[in-house]
Backbone as JSON Lines, residues from 0, in Angstrom:
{"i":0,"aa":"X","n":[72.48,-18.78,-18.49],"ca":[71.03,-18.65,-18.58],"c":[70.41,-18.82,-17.19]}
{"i":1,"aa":"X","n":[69.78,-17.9,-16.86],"ca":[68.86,-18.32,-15.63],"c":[67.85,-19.54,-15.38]}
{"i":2,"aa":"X","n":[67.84,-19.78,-13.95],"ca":[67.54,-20.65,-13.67],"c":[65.27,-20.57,-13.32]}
{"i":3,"aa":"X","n":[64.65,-21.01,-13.83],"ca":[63.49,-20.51,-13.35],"c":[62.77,-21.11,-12.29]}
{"i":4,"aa":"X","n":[62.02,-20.46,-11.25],"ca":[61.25,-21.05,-10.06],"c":[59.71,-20.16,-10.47]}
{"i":5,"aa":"X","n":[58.63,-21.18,-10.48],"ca":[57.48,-20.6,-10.55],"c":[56.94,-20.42,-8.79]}
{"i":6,"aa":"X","n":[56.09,-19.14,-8.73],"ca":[55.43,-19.07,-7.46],"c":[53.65,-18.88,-7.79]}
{"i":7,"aa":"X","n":[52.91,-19.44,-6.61],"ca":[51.47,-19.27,-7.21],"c":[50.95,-17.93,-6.07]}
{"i":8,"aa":"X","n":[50.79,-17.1,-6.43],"ca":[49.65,-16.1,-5.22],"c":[48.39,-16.27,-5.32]}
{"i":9,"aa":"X","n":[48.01,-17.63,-4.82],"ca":[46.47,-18.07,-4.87],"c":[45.6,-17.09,-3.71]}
{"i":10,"aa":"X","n":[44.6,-16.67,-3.94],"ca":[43.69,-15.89,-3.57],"c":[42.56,-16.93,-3.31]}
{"i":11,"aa":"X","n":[41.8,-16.35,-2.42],"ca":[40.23,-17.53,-2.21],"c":[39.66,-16.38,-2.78]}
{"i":12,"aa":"X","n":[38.11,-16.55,-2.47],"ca":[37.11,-15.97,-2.99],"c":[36.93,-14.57,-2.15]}
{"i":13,"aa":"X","n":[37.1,-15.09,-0.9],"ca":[37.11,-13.66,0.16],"c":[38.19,-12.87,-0.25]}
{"i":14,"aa":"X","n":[39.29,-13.35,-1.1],"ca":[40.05,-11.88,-1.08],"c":[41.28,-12.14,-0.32]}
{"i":15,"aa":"X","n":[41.61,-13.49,0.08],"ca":[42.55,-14.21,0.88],"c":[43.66,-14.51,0.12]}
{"i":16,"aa":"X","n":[44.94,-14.34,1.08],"ca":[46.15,-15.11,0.17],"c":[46.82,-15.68,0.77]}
{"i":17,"aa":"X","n":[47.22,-16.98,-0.16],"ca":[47.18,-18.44,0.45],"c":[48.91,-18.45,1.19]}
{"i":18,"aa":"X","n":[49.14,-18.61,2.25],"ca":[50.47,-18.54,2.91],"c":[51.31,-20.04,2.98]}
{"i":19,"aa":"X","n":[52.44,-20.05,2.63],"ca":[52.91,-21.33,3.16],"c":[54.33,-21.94,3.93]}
{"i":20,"aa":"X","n":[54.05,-22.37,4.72],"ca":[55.35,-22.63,5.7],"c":[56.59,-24.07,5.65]}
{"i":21,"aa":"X","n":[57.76,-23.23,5.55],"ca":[59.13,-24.08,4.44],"c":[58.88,-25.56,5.85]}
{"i":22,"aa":"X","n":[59.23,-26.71,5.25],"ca":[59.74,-27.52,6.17],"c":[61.7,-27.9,5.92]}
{"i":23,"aa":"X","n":[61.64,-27.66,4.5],"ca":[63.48,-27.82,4.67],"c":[63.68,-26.84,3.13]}
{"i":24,"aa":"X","n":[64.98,-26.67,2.69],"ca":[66.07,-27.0,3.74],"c":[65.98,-26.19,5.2]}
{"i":25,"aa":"X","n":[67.0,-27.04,5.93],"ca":[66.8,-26.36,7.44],"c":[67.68,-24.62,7.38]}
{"i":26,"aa":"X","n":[67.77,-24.6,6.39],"ca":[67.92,-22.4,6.41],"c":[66.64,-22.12,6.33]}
{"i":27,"aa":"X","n":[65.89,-22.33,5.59],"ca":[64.41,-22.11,5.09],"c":[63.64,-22.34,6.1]}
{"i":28,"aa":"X","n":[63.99,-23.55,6.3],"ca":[62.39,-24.23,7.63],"c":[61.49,-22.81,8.19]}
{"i":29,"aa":"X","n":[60.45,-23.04,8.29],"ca":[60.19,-22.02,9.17],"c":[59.6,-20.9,8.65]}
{"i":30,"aa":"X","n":[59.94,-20.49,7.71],"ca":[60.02,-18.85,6.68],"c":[58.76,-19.36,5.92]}
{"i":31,"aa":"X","n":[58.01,-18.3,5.68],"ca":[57.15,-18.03,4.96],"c":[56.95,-18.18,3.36]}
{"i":32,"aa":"X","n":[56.57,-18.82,2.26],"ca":[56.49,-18.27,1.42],"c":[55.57,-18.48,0.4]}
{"i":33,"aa":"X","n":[55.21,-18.11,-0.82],"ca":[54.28,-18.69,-1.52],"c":[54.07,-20.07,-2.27]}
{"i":34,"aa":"X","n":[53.33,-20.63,-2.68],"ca":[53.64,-22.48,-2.97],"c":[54.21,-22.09,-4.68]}
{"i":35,"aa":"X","n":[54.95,-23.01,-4.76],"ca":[55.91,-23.49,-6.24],"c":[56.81,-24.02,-6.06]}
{"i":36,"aa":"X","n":[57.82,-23.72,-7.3],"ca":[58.72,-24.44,-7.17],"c":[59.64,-24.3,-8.76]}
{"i":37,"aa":"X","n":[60.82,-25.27,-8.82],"ca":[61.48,-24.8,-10.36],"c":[60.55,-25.65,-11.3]}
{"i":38,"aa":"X","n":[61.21,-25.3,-12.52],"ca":[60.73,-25.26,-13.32],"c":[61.24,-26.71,-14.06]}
{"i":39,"aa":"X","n":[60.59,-27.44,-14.55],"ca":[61.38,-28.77,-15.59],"c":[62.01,-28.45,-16.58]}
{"i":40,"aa":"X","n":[63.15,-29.1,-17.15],"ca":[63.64,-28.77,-18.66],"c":[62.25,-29.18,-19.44]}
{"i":41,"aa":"X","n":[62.14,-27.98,-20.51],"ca":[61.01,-28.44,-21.38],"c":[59.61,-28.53,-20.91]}
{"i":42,"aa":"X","n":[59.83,-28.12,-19.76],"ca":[57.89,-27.48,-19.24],"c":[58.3,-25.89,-19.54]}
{"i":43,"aa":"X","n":[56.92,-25.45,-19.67],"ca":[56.49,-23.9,-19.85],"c":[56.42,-23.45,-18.31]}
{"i":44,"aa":"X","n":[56.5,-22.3,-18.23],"ca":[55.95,-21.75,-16.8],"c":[55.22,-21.95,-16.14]}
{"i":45,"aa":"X","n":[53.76,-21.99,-16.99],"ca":[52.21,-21.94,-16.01],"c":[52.03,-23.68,-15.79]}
{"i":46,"aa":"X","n":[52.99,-24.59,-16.43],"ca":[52.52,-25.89,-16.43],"c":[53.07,-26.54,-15.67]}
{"i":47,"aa":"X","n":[54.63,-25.68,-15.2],"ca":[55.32,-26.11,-13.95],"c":[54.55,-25.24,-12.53]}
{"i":48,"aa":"X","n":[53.76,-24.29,-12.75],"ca":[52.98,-23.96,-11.46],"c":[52.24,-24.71,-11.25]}
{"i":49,"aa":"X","n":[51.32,-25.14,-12.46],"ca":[50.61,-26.45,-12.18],"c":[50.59,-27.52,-11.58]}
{"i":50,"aa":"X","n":[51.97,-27.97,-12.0],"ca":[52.54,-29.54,-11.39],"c":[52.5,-29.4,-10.18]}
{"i":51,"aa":"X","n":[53.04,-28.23,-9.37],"ca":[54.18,-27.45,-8.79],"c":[52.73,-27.34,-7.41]}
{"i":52,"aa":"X","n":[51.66,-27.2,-7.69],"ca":[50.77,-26.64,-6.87],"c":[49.76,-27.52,-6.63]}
{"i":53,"aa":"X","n":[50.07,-28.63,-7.58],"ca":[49.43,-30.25,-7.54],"c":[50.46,-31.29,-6.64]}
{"i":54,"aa":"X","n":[51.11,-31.27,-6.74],"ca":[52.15,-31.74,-5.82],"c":[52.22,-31.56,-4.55]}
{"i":55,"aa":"X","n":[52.43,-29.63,-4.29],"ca":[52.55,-29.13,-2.83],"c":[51.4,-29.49,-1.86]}
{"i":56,"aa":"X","n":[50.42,-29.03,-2.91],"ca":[49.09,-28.78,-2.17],"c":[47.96,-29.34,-2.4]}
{"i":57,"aa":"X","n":[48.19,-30.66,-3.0],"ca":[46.71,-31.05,-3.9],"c":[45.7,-30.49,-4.41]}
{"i":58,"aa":"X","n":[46.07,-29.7,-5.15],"ca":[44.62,-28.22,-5.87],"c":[45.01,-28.46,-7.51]}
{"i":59,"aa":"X","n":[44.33,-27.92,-8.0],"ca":[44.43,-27.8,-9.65],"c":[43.87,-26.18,-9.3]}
{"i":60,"aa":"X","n":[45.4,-25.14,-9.86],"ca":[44.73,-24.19,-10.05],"c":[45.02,-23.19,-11.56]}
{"i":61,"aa":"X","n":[44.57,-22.23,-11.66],"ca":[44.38,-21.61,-12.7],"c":[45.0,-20.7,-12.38]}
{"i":62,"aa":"X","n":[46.12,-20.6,-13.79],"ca":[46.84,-18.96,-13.86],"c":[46.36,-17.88,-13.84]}
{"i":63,"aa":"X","n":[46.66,-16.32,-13.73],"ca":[45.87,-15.39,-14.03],"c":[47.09,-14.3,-14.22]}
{"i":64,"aa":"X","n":[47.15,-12.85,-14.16],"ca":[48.39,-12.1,-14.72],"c":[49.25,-12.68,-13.36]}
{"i":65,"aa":"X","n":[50.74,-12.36,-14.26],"ca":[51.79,-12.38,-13.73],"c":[52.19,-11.15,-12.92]}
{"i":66,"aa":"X","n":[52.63,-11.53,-11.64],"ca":[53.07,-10.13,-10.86],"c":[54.71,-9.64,-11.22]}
{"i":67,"aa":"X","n":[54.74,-8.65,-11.49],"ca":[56.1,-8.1,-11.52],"c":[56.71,-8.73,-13.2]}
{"i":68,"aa":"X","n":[58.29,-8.92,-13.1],"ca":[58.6,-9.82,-13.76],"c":[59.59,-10.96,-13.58]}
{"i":69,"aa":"X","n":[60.61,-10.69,-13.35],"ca":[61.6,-11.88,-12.64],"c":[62.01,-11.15,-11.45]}
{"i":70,"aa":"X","n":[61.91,-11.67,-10.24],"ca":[62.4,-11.35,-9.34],"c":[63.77,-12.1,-8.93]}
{"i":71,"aa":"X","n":[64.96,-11.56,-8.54],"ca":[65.87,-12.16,-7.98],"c":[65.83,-13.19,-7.27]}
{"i":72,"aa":"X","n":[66.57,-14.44,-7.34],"ca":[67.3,-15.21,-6.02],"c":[68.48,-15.37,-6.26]}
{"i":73,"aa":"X","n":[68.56,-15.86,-5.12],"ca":[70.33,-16.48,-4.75],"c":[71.16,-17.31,-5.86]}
{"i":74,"aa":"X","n":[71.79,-16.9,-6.11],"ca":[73.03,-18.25,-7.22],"c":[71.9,-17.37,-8.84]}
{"i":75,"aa":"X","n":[71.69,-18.52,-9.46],"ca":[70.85,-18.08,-10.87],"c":[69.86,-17.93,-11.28]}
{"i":76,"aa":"X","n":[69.11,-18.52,-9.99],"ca":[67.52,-18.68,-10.24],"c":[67.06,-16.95,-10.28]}
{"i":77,"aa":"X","n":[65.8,-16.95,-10.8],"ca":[64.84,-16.08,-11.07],"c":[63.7,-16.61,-10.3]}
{"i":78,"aa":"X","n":[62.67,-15.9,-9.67],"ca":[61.26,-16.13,-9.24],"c":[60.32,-15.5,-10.61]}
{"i":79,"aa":"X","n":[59.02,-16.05,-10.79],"ca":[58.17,-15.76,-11.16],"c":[57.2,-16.03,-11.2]}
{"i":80,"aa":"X","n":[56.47,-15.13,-10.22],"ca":[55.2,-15.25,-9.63],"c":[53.97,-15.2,-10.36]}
{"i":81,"aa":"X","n":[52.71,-16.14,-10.37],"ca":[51.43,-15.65,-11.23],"c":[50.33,-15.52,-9.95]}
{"i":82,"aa":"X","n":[49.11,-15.04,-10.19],"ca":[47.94,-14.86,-9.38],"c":[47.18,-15.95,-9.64]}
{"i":83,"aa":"X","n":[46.72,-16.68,-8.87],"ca":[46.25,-17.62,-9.06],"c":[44.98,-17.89,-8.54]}
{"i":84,"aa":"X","n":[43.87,-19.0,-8.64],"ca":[42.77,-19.28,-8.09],"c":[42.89,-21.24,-8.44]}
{"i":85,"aa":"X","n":[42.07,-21.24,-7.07],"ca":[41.87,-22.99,-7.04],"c":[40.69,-23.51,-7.77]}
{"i":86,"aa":"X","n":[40.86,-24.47,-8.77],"ca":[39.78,-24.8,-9.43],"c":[39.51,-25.98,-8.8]}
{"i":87,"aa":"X","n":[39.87,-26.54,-8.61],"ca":[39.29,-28.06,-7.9],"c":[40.35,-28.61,-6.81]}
{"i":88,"aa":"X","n":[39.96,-28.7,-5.82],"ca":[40.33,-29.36,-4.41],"c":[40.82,-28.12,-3.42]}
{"i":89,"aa":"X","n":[41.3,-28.6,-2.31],"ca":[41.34,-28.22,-1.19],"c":[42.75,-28.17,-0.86]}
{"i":90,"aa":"X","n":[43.65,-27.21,-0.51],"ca":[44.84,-26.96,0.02],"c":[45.34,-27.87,1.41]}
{"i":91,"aa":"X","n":[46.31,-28.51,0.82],"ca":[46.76,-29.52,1.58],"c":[47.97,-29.25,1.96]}
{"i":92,"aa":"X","n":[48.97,-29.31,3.3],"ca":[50.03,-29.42,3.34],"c":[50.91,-30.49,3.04]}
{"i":93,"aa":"X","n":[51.12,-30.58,1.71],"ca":[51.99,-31.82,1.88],"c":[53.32,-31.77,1.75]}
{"i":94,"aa":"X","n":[53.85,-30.94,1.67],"ca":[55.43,-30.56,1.71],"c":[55.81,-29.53,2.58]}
{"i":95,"aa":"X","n":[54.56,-28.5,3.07],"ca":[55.24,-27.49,3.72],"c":[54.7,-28.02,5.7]}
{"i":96,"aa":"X","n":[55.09,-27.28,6.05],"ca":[54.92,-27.69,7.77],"c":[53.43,-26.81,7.83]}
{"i":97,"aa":"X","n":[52.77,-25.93,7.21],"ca":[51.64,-25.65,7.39],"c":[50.78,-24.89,6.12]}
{"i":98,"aa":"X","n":[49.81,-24.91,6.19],"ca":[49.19,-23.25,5.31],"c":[48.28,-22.37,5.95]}
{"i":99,"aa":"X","n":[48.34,-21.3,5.73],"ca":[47.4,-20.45,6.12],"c":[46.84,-19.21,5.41]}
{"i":100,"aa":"X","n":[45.27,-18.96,5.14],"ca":[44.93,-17.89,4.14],"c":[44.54,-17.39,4.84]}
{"i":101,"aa":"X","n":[45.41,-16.1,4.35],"ca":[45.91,-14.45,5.36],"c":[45.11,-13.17,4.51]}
{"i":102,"aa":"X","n":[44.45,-12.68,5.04],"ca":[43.18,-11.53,4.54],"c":[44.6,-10.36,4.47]}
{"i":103,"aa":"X","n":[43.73,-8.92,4.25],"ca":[45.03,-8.02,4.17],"c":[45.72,-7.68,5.48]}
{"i":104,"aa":"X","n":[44.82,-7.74,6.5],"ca":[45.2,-6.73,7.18],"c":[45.85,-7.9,8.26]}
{"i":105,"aa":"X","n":[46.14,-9.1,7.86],"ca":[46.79,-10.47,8.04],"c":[48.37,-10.61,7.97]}
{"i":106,"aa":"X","n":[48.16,-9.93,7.02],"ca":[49.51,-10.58,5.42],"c":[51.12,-10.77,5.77]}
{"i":107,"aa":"X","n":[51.01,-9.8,7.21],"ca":[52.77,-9.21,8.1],"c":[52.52,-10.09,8.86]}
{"i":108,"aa":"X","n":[51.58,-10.67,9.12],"ca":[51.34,-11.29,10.56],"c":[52.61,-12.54,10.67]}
{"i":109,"aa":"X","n":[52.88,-13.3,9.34],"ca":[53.71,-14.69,9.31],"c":[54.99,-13.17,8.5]}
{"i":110,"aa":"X","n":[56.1,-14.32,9.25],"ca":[57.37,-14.11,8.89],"c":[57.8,-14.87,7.15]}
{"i":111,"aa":"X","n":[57.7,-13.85,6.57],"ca":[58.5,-13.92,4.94],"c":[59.51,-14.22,4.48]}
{"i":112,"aa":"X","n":[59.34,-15.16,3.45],"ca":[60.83,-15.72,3.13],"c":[61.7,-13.77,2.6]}
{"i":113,"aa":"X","n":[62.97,-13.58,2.82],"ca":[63.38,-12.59,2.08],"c":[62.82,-12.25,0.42]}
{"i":114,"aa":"X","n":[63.39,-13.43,0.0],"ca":[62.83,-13.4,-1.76],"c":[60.9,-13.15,-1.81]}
{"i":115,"aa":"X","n":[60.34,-13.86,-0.86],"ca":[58.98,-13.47,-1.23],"c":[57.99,-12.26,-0.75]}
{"i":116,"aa":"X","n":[58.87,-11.93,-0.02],"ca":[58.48,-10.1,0.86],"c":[58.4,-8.97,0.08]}
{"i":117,"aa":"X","n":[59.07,-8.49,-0.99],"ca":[58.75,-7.3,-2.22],"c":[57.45,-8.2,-3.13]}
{"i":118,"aa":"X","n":[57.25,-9.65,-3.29],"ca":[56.24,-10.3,-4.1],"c":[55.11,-10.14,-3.29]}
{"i":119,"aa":"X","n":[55.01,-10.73,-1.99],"ca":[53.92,-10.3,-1.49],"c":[53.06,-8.98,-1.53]}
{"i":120,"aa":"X","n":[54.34,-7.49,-0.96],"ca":[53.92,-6.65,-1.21],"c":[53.31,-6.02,-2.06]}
{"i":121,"aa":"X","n":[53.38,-6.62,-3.09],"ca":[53.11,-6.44,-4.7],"c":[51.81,-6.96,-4.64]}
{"i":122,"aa":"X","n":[51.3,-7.89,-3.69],"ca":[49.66,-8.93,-4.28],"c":[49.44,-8.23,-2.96]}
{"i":123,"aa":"X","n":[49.55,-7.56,-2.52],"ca":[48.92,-7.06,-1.01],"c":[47.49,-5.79,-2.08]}
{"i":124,"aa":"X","n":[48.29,-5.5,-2.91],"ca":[47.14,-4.73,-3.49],"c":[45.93,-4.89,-4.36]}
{"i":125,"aa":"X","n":[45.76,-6.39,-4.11],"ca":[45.27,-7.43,-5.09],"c":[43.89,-8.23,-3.85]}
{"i":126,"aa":"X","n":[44.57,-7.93,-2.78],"ca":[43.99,-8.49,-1.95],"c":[42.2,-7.57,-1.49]}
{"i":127,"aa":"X","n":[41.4,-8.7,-0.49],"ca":[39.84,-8.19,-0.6],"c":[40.41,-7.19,0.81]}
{"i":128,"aa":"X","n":[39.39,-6.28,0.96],"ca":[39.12,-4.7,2.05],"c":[40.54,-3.95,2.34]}
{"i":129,"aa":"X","n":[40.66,-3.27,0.6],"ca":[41.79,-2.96,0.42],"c":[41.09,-1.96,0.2]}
C-alpha cells in the first residue's frame, strides 16, 4: 500500500504561491518545495495538511480542489497536492531555511525539488497575471 505525503499550494490574495526552502535531510537542504508533509495512521488527507501547515508554518489553512492526483516519489510514497488559502496567521519558517511568495512570472526563479516541478507546473495556471 502506498505511502501518503500531503502538499499545500497556498496562494495569497495577489495570486501568489507560497515557496518553501528544505533545511534537511542534507540531499534535500536547499531544494525548493511546497509546505506538508506525511500523512498519520488514521488522519484523513486534508487534516494531515492541516497539522502539516500548522506545524511548518504557523497558519491555519483551508483546502480547496486537489491538483492532479497522486504524484510519484521515491521508495512508496505518493504526493498529494491541494490548493490552498491561509485563514488565520502569518507564514512562518519554522522548519524550512526560508519562504517566499513567488507571483507567476517568479515561479522558475527558486530551484525545485524534482518531485515538486510537474506540481508546480500544474498551479502555475492557477496563479494571478496569467
Amino acid at each position: 500500500m502506498k505511502k501518503v505525503v500531503v502538499g499545500a499550494a497556498i496562494l495569497d490574495g495577489d495570486g501568489r504561491l507560497l515557496a518553501a526552502q528544505r533545511a534537511e535531510p542534507p540531499e534535500l537542504a536547499g531544494g525548493w518545495e511546497l509546505p506538508g508533509g506525511k500523512v498519520d495512521p488514521g488522519e484523513d488527507d486534508q487534516t494531515a495538511l492541516v497539522r502539516e501547515c500548522l506545524e511548518e508554518l504557523g497558519v491555519i489553512v483551508a483546502a480547496g480542489a486537489q491538483v492532479g492526483g497522486d504524484w510519484p516519489l521515491t521508495g512508496d510514497y505518493v504526493l498529494r497536492v491541494w490548493m490552498a488559502r491561509i485563514t488565520e496567521g502569518e507564514p512562518e519558517a519554522k522548519e524550512h531555511l526560508e519562504l517566499r511568495w513567488l507571483a507567476a512570472h517568479e515561479l522558475f526563479d527558486v530551484e525545485w525539488l524534482p518531485a515538486d516541478l510537474p506540481i508546480v507546473r500544474a498551479v502555475h495556471g492557477h496563479l494571478g497575471g496569467i
